[in-house]
C-alpha positions in Angstrom: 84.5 126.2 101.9 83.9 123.0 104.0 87.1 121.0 104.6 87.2 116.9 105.2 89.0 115.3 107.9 91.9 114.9 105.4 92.3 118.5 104.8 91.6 119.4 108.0 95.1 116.6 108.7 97.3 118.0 106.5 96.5 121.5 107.9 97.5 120.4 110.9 100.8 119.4 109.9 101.7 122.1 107.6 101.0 124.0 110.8 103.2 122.0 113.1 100.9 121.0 114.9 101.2 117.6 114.2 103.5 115.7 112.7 104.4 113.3 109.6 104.2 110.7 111.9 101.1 111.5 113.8 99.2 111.9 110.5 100.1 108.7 108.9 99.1 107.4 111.8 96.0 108.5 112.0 95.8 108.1 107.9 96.1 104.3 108.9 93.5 103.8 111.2 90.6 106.1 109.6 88.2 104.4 107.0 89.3 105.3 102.7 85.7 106.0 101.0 85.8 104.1 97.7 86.6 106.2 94.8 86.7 103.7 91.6 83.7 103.3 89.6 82.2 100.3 89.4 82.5 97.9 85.6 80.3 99.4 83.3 77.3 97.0 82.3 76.3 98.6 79.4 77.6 101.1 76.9 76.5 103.7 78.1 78.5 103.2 81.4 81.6 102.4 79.6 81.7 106.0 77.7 80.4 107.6 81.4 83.7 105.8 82.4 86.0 108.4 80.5 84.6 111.4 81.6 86.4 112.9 84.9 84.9 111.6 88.3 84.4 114.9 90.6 86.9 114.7 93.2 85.2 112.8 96.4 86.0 114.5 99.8 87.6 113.1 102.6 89.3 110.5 99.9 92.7 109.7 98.4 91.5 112.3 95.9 92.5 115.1 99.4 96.0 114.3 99.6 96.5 113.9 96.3 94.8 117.6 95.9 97.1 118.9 98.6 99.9 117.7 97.2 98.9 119.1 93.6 99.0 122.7 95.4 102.2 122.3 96.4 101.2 121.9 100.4 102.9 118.7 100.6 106.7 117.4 100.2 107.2 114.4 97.9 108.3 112.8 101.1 105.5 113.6 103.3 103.3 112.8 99.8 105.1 109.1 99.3 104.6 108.4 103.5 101.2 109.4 103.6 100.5 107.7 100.5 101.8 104.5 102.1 99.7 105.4 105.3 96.4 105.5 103.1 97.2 101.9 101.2 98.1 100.2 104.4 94.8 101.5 105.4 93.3 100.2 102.6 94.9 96.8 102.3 94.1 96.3 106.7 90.5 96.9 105.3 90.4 94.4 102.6 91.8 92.0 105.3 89.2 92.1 107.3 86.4 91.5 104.6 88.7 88.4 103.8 
């Protein structure tokens, strides 16, 4: 089973070695691949829209994964979380 950079992160710390700190950190400075769809155009689209989207890797979908299986606090969960949307909002900054 290949792993993403995320997994590969949180491994790291549930390991020791890293830290919370050290991964949020990191979390803040690596790019968040896009994991909403797009508006649906035509019908067809729209009722594609409620299926389930397949989980993409080395997204939000990750940590959200690892914290689903129990490999992550809801502390480290809620800090990491934060990590990823300051990432995300730095981004969207510098499109601006």
């Amino acid at each position: 089973m290949s792993t993403s950079e995320v997994d590969d992160l949180i491994s790291a710390l549930m390991s020791g070695n890293l830290t919370l700190t050290e991964v949020a950190d990191r979390f803040r400075v690596r790019s968040w691949p896009r994991t909403r769809r797009a508006p649906a155009q035509t019908p067809l689209e729209w009722a594609e829209q409620h299926d389930p989207q397949p989980d993409v890797p080395g997204s939000y979908d990750d940590l959200t994964a690892a914290y689903d299986r129990g490999q992550l606090t809801a502390e480290q969960y809620d800090v990491l979380s934060d990590a990823v949307a300051d990432s995300i909002r730095a981004k969207a900054e510098q499109r601006d």
